[in-house]
C-alpha positions as CSV (number, residue, x, y, z in Angstrom):
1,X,109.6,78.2,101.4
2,X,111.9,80.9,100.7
3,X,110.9,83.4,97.4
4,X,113.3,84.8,95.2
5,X,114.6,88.2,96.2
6,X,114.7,88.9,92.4
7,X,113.3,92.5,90.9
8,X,112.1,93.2,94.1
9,X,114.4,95.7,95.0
10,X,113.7,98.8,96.5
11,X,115.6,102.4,97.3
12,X,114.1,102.1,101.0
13,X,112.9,99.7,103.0
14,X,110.9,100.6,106.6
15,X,110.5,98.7,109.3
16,X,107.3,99.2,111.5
17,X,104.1,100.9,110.4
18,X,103.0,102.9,113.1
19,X,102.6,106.8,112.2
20,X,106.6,106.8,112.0
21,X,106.9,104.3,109.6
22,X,103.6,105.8,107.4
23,X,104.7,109.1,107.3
24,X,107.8,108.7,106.5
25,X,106.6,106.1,103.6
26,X,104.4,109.0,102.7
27,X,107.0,111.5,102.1
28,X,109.4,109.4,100.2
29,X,107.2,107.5,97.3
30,X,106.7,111.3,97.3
31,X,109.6,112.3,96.0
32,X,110.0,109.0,93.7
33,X,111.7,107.0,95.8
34,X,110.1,103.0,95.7
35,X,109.4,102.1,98.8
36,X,108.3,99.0,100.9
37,X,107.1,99.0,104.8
38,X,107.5,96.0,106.5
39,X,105.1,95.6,109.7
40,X,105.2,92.4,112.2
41,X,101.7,92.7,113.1
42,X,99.2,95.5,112.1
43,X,99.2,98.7,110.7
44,X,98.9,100.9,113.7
45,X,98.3,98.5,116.2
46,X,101.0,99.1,118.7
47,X,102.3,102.4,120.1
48,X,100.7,104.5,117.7
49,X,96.9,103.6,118.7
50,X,97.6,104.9,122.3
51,X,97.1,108.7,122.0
52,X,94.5,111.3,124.0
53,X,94.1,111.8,119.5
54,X,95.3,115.4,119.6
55,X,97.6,117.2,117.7
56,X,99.8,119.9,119.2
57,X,100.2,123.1,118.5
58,X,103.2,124.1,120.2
59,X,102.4,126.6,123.1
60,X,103.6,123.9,125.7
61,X,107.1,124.3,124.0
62,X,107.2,128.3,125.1
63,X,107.3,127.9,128.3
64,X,111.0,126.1,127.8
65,X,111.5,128.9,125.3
66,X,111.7,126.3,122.7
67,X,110.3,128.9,119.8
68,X,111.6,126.7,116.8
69,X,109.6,123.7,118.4
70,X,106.4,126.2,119.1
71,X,106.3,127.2,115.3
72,X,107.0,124.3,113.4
73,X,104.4,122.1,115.8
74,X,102.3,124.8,114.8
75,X,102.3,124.1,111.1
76,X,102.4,120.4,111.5
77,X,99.1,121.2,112.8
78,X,97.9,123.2,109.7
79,X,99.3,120.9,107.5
80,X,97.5,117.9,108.8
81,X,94.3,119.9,109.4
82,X,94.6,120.5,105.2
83,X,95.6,116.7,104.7
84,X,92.7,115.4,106.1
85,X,90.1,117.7,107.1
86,X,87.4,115.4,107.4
87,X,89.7,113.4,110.5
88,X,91.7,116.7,111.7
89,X,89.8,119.7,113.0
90,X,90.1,122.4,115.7
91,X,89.9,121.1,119.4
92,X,89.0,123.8,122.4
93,X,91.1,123.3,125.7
94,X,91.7,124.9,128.8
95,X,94.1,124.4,131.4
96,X,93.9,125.3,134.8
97,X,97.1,127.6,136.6
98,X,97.5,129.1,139.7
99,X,98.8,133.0,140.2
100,X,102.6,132.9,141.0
101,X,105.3,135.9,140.6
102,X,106.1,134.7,137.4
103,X,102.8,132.8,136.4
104,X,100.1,135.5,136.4
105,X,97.5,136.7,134.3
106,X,99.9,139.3,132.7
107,X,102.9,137.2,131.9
108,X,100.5,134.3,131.0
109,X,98.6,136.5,128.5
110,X,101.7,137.8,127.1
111,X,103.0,134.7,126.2
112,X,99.4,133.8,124.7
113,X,99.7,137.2,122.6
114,X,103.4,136.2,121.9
115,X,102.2,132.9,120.2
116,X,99.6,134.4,118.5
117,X,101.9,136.4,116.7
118,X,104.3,133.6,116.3
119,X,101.4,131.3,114.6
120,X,99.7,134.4,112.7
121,X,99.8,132.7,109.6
122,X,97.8,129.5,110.5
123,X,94.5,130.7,109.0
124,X,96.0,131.6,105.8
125,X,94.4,129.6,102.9
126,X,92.0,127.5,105.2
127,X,88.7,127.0,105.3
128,X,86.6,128.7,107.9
129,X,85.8,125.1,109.5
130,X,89.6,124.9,110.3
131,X,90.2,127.5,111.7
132,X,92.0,128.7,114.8
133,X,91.2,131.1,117.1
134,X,93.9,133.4,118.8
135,X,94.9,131.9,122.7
136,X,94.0,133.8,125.6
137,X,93.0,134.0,129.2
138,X,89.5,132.5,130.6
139,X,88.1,133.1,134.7
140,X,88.0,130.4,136.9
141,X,84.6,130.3,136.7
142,X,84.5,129.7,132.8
143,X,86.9,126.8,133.8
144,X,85.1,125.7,136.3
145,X,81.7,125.8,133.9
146,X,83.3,123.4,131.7
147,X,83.8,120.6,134.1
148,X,81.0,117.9,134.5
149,X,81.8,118.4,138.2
150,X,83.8,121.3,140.2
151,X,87.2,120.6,140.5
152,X,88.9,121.1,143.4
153,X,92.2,122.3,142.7
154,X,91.4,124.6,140.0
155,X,93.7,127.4,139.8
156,X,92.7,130.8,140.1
157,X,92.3,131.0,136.1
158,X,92.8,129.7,133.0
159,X,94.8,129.4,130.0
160,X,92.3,129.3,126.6
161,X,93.6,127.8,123.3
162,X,92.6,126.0,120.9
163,X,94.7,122.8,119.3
164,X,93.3,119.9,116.3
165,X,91.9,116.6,117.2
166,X,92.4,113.6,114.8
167,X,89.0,112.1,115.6
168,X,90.5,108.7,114.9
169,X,93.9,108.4,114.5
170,X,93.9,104.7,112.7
171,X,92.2,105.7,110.0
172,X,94.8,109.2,109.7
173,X,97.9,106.6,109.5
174,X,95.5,104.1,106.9
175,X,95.5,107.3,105.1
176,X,98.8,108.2,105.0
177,X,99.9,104.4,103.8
178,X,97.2,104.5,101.2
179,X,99.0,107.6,99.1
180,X,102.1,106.3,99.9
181,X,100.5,102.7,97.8
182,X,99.3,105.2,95.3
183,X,102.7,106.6,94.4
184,X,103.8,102.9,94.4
185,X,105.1,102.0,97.4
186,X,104.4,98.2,98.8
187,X,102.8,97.7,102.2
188,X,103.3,94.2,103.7
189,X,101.6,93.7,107.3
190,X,102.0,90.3,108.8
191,X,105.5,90.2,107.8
192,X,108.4,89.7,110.7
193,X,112.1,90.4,109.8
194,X,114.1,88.2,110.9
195,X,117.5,88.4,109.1
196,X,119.1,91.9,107.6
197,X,122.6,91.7,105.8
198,X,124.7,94.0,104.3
199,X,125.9,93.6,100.4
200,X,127.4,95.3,97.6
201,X,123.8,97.0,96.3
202,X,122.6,97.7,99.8
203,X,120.3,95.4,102.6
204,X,119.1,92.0,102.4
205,X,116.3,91.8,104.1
206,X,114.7,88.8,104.8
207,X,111.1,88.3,106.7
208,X,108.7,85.4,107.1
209,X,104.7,86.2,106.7
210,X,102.0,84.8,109.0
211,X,101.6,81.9,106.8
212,X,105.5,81.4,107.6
213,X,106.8,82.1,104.0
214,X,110.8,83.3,104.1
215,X,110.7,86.0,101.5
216,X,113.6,88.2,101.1
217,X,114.3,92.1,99.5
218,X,116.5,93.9,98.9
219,X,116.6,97.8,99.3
220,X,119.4,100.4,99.0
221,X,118.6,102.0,102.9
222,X,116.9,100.4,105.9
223,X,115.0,102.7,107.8
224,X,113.7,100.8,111.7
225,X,110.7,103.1,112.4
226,X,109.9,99.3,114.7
227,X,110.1,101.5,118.4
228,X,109.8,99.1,121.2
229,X,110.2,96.5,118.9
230,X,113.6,97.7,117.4
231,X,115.1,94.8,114.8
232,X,117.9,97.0,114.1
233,X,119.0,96.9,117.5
234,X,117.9,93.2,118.1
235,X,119.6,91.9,115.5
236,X,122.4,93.8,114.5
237,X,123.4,94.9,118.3
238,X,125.4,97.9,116.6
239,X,127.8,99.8,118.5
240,X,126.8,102.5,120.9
241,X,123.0,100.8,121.0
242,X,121.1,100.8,124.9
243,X,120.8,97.2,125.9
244,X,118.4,96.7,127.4
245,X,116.6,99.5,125.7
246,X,114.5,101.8,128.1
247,X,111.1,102.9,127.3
248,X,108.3,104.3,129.7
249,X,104.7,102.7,129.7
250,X,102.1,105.4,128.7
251,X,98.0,104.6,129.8
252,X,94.7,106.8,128.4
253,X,91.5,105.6,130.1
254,X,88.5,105.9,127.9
255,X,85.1,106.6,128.9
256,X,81.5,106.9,127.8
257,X,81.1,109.4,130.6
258,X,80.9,113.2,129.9
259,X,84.0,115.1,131.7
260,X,83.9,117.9,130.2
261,X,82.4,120.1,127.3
262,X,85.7,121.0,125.7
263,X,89.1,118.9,126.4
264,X,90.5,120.7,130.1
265,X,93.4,119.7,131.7
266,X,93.0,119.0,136.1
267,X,95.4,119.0,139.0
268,X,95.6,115.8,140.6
269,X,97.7,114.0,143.1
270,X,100.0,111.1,142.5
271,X,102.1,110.7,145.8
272,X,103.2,113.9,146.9
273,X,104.0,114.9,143.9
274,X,101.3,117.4,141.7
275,X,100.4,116.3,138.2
276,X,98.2,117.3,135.3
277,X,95.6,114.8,133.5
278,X,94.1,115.8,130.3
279,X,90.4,114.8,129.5
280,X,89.5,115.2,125.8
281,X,86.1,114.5,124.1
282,X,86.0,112.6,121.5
283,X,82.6,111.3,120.2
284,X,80.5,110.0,122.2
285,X,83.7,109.1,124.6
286,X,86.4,110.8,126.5
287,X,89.8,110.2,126.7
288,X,92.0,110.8,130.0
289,X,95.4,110.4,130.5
290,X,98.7,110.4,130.4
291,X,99.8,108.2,133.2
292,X,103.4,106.3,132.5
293,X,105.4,103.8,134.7
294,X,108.9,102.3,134.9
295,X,107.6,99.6,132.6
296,X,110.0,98.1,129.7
297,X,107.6,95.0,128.4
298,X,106.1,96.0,125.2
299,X,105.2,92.7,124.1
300,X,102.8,92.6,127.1
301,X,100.8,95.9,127.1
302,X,98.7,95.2,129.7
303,X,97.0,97.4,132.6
304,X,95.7,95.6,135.7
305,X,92.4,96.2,137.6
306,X,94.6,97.3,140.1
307,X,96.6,100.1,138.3
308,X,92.9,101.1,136.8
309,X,91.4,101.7,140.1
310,X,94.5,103.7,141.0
311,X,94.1,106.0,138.0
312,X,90.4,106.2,138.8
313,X,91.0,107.0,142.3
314,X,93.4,109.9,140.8
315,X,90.7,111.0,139.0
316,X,88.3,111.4,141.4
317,X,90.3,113.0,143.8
318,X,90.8,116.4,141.5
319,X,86.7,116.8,141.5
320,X,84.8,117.8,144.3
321,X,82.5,114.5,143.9
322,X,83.0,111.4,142.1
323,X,83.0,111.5,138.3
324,X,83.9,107.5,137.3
325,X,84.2,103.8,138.7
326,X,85.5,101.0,136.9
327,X,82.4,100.0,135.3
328,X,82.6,103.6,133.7
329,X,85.9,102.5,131.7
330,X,85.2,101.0,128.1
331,X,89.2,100.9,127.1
332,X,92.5,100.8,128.2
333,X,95.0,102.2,125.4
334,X,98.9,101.0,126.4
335,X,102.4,102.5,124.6
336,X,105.7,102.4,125.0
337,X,107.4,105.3,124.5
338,X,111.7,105.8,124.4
339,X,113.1,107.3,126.9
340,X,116.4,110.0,127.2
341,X,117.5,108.0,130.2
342,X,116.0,106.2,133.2
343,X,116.4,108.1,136.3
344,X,115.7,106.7,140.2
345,X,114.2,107.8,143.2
346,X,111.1,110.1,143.1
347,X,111.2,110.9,139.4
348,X,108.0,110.6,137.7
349,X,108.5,108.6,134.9
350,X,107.3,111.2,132.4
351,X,110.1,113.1,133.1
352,X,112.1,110.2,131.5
353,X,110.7,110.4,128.1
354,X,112.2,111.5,125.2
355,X,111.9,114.8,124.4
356,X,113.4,115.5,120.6
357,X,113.0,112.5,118.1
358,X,116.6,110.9,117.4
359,X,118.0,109.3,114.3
360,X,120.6,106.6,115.0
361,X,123.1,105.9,112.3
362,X,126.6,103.6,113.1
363,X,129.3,103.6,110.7
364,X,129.9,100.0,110.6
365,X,126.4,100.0,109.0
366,X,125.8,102.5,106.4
367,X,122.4,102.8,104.9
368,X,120.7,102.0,107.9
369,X,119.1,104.1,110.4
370,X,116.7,103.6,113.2
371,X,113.7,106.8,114.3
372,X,112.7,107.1,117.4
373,X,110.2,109.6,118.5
374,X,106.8,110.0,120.9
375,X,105.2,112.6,119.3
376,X,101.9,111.9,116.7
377,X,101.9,116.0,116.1
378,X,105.6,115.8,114.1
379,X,106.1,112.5,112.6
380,X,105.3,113.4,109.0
381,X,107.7,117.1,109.9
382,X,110.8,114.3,111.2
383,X,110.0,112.0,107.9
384,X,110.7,115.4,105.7
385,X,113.4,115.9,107.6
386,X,115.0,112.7,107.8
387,X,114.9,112.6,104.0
388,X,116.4,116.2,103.5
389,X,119.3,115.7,105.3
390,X,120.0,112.2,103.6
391,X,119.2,113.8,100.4
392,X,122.5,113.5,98.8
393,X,122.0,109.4,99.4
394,X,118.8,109.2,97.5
395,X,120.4,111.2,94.9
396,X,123.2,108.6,94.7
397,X,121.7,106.1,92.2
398,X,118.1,106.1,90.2
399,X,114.8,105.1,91.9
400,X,114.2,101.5,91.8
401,X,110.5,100.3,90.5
402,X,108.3,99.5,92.6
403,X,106.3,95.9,92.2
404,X,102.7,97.1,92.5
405,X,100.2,99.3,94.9
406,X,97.8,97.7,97.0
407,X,95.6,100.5,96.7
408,X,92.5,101.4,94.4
409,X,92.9,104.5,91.5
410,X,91.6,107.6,92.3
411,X,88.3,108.0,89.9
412,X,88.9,110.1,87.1
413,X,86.4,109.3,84.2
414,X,82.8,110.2,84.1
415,X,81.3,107.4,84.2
416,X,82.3,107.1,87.4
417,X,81.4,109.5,89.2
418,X,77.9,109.0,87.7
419,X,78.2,105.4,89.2
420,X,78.9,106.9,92.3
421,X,76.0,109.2,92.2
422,X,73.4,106.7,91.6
423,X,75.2,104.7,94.3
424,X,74.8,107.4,96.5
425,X,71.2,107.8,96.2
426,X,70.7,104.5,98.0
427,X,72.3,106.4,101.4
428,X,70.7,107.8,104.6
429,X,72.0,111.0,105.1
430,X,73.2,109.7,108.3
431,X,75.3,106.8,106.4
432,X,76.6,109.1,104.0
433,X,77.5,111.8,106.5
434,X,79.1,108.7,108.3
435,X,81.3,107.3,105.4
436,X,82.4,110.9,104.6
437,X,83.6,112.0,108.3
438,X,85.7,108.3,108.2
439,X,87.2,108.2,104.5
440,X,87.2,111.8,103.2
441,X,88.8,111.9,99.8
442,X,88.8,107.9,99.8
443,X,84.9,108.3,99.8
444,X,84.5,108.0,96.1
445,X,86.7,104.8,95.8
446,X,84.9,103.1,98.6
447,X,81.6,104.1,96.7
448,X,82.7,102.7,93.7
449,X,83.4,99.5,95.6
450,X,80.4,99.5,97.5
451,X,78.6,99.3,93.7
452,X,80.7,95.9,92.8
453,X,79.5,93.9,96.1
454,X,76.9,91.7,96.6
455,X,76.1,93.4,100.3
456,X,75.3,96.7,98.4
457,X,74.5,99.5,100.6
458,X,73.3,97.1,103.8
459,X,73.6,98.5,107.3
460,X,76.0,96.7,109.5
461,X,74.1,95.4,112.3
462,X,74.8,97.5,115.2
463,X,75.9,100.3,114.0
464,X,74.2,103.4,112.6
465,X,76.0,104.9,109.9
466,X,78.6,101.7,108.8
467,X,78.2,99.4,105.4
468,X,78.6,96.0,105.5
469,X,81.1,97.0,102.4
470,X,83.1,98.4,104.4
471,X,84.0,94.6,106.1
472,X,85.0,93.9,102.5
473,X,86.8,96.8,101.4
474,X,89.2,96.5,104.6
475,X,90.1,93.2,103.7
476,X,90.6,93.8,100.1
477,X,92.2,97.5,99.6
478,X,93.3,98.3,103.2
479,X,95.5,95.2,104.3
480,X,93.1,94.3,106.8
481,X,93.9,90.4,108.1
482,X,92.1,89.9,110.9
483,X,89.3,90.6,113.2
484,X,90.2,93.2,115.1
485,X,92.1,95.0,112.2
486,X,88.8,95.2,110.4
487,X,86.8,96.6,113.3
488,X,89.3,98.1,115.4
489,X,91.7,100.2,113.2
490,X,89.5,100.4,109.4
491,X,85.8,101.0,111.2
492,X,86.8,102.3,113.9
493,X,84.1,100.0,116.1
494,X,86.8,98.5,118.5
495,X,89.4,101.8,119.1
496,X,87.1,103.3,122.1
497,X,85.1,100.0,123.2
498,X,84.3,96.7,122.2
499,X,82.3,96.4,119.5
500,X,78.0,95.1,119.3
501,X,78.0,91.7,119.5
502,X,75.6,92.2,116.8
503,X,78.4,94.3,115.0
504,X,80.8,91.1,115.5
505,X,78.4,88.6,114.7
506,X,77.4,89.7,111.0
507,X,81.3,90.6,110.5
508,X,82.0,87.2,111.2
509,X,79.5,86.0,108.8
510,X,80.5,88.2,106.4
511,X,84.1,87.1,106.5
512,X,82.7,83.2,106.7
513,X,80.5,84.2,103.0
514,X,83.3,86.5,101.0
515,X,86.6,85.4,102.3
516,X,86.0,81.7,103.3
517,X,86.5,82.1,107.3
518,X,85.6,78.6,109.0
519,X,83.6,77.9,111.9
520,X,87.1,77.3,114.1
521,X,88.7,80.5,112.3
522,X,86.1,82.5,113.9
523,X,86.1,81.5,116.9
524,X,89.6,81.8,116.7
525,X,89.4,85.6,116.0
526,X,86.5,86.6,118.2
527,X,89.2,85.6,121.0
528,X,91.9,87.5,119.5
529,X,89.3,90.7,119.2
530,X,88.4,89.8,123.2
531,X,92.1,89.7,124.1
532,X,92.1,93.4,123.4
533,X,90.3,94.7,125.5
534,X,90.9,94.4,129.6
535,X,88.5,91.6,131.1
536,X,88.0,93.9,133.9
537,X,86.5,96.9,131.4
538,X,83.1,97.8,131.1
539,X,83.4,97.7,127.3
C-alpha cells in the first residue's frame, strides 16, 4: 500500500545512516534545514560499526606534508571530544620506528615539536579530563614496557602521542541522529529506496519499510551517504559513475586479551611485504587491526576461520611469544571502504583506499549528490563542508517543515529534575556511573523514562551496570527494531562480543511483555543476533 507523498516534503533527503549520513543530518536541521534520513537496515550497522574506535589527530598526515589535513583532523578531534565527552576522551599511543637518514630521533622529534605548535590551541577552553598532551619521543624500552609481550621487530624507539577514543562509536552516531530529531529532522530505519525521480519541486523518493509499505517523499536535494550500498549509482547509473564500483574489505579482530597498556602500533609481516597493526584498548577488550583485501561483496561481510587464523598467525609473529589463538577472538568487525582505484600485482590493498572524501554531482541530475569517505575522525568536518559550498542552494527557497521528531525534550522544568533526583536515589553508584559514561547529556531523559516504566530501576540480568529500561527506551525513543539493534548498537552488549545468554534471555522476555514479541518472533531474532557474530569466534 502506497502512502501519500503529501506535506511530507523536505529541503534534504539522506540516504544511509552510518556516521556520514548522521553527521551530516546533524549539521543541517542545524542550520534549519528539515531533514529526513532514509536507512535500509540499521542505524550504524554497516561500515560504520567496523572501526579500531579512534579518532585522529592528524600527525599521520605530516609525514605527506599534508599540513591542512594535520590541523583540521586536529580540531575534529577537539570538537568531538567537547560534543560528547563522556564517549570521546584522550587515547595514549606509541608507535614503533627504526633510525634511518631521514627517520631519526632528531627529525622525528622535530616534526613532533612542529605539530605541537601546529595543534597549540587544542587545550583551549577544555576541561582538564580532555586534555592533550604535547607529542614526543619514548626509548625502546618504554615501548617495549608497554607490550603484554616483547616484540620483536620493535624499532630502535618510539614515537609518543596522544589521539581520542570514542569508547563506543554506536552510541556517538545514536547521538548525533538524536539532535538532529531534536531540531526536527525525521529518522526512518528499516526503510529501502527503491525508486528516485526527478520533478519540478525537486526528488521523489520512494522506499518500502520492513513491513513492505511503498511510502514516497519528496525533498528539494538528495544527498546518498549509502557507501557500498550506493542507490544513487544503482539506480540512476549516472554518467561518469564506476561500474562495478570498487571498494576494499577492512577487518579489526577483538579480544578479551590484554595487548597492551596503552594502544601501540607493531611491525608485522604479510608476505614480503612490512606492515603495521594497531592494537587499542578499549574496556575490558582490545581491538587490532587494520587488515583489507581485494574484496567488493558488501552484502556478505563475512571473515572465514581461515582468514582469522592468518591474521592471528600475523599477530603472533611481531611478539617474541605467542599472544592469541582463535579461541582468544570474541568479534570480527567487517567494512567496506571506497577505493581511488584498484591496482594489481603486489599492491597491498590499503594502498587502494581512498584517501580524501569525494562528493559526486552529474549535471543531468541536479540536486543530487553522493559522499563517499573512510574516515570516522572528519565526517561531521565534510558534512559542514558539503553544506558550505552548496550554500547558495539551501538559500534558494524557505525551509520546508518537518513532520515530527522521534526523539524525547530535553528537561527543562523543575519538577523534573526533582523527578530525576528521587529516581536517581534508587541507583548503585556503579549503574549510575554506567548510564552516565553511555548517554552523557541524554542521561536525564533516560531517567525520566526509567520513572514511567514498570521495570523501574531493575538490573539487566547479566550485566553490571545496565537497566532493564534501557531495552525499552531503545525501542521507543532510539529506533531500535530488532534484537541485535537493541543490544548491539543502543547497549552496547553485542559491539565487542556476544552478549550473556542471561542478558538475551530477559531482553527477549522483556520485548515478549512491553512490545508483544511471540514465541516464533524470538526465536526468530535470537538467530538474527547469532548470525552476527562468526560461528568460529570465542564470543
Amino acid at each position: 500500500m502506497e502512502q501519500s507523498d503529501k506535506d511530507m516534503q523536505f529541503d534534504l533527503l539522506i540516504v544511509g545512516a552510518g556516521i556520514y549520513g548522521a553527521t551530516l543530518a546533524y549539521e543541517a536541521s542545524q542550520r534549519g534545514l528539515s531533514v529526513l534520513v532514509l536507512e535500509k537496515a540499521d542505524i550504524g550497522a554497516a561500515t560504520s560499526a567496523n572501526s579500531l574506535k579512534v579518532i585522529h589527530g592528524g600527525l599521520r598526515y605530516l609525514q605527506s606534508f599534508d599540513i591542512a589535513r594535520t590541523r583540521y583532523s586536529a580540531d575534529e578531534r577537539k570538537r568531538l571530544m567537547a560534543y560528547a565527552p563522556h564517549l570521546v576522551k584522550p587515547l595514549h599511543c606509541l608507535v614503533p620506528l627504526s633510525r634511518s637518514v631521514v627517520k631519526n630521533e632528531l627529525s622525528v622529534g622535530l616534526v613532533a615539536g612542529f605539530y605541537n605548535w601546529l595543534t597549540r590551541t587544542r587545550n583551549e577552553g577544555m576541561p582538564e579530563y580532555s586534555h592533550v598532551p604535547n607529542a614526543g619521543l619514548a626509548s625502546l624500552a618504554r615501548y617495549q614496557a608497554n607490550a603484554a609481550q616483547p616484540l620483536r621487530d620493535a624499532g630502535s624507539f618510539a614515537l609518543d602521542w596522544h589521539d581520542a577514543q570514542a569508547s563506543d562509536t554506536e552510541r556517538l552516531l545514536t547521538l548525533f541522529l538524536k539532535d538532529a530529531a531534536r531540531a526536527g529532522a525525521v529518522i526512518r530505519n528499516y526503510h529501502t529506496v527503491v525508486s528516485m525521480a526527478q520533478t519540478g519541486l525537486g526528488w521523489r523518493v520512494e522506499c518500502l519499510s520492513e513491513n513492505s509499505d511503498r511510502i514516497a517523499f519528496g525533498a528539494r536535494a538528495v544527498v546518498d551517504c549509502s557507501g557500498a550500498w550506493s542507490v544513487a549509482e544503482r539506480l540512476l547509473k549516472p554518467e561518469g559513475s564506476r561500474q562495478p564500483m570498487a571498494y576494499v574489505k577492512a577487518v579489526n579482530l577483538i579480544t578479551r586479551r590484554k595487548l597492551g597498556k596503552t594502544a601501540f602500533g607493531f611491525n608485522s609481516r604479510q608476505g614480503n611485504r612490512g606492515r603495521l597493526l594497531f592494537a587499542a584498548p578499549c574496556g575490558n577488550h582490545t581491538l587490532i587491526g587494520t587488515w583489507y583485501f581485494d574484496e567488493n561483496s558488501p552484502d556478505a561481510p563475512t571473515v572465514s576461520r581461515e582468514v582469522a587464523e592468518r591474521c592471528i598467525q600475523e599477530i603472533n609473529e611481531a611478539f617474541e611469544q605467542p599472544v592469541l589463538t582463535l579461541a582468544d577472538i570474541t568479534h570480527v568487525h567487517v567494512g567496506y571502504l571506497p577505493s581511488d582505484e584498484r591496482k594489481t600485482g603486489d599492491d597491498d590493498p590499503e594502498a587502494w583506499l581512498m584517501r580524501h572524501n569525494k562528493t559526486l554531482s552529474w549535471a543531468k541530475h541536479p540536486g543530487l549528490w553522493v559522499v563517499k569517505g573512510t574516515k570516522y575522525t572528519t565526517a561531521r568536518y565534510e558534512a559542514e563542508q558539503f553544506l558550505d559550498a552548496h550554500e547558495d542552494y539551501w538559500a534558494s527557497g524557505s525551509p520546508s517543515k518537518a513532520i515530527g521528531s522521534a526523539d524525547l525534550k530535553p528537561l527543562t522544568d523543575r519538577e523534573a529534575e526533582a523527578r530525576v533526583a528521587e529516581i536517581e536515589k534508587l541507583l548503585t553508584s556503579e549503574v549510575a556511573t554506567g548510564l552516565k559514561a553511555r548517554y552523557g547529556r541524554c542521561y536525564s531523559d533516560l531517567i525520566e523514562f526509567v520513572g514511567h516504566t514498570h521495570v523501574g530501576t531493575d538490573v539487566l540480568d547479566g550485566t553490571n551496570d545496565h537497566l532493564c529500561a534501557e531495552v525499552l527506551y531503545a525501542v521507543q525513543h532510539e529506533w531500535a527494531v530488532h534484537l541485535d539493534d537493541i543490544l548491539v548498537r543502543r547497549l552496547g552488549l553485542g559491539s565487542l562480543e556476544r552478549p550473556s545468554k542471561a542478558t538475551i534471555n530477559q531482553t527477549l522476555e522483556l520485548l515478549q511483555s512491553y512490545s508483544g514479541w511471540s514465541t516464533e518472533h524470538c526465536q526468530d531474532e535470537l538467530h538474527r543476533l547469532n548470525e552476527i557474530y562468526p560461528n568460529w569466534s570465542s564470543g
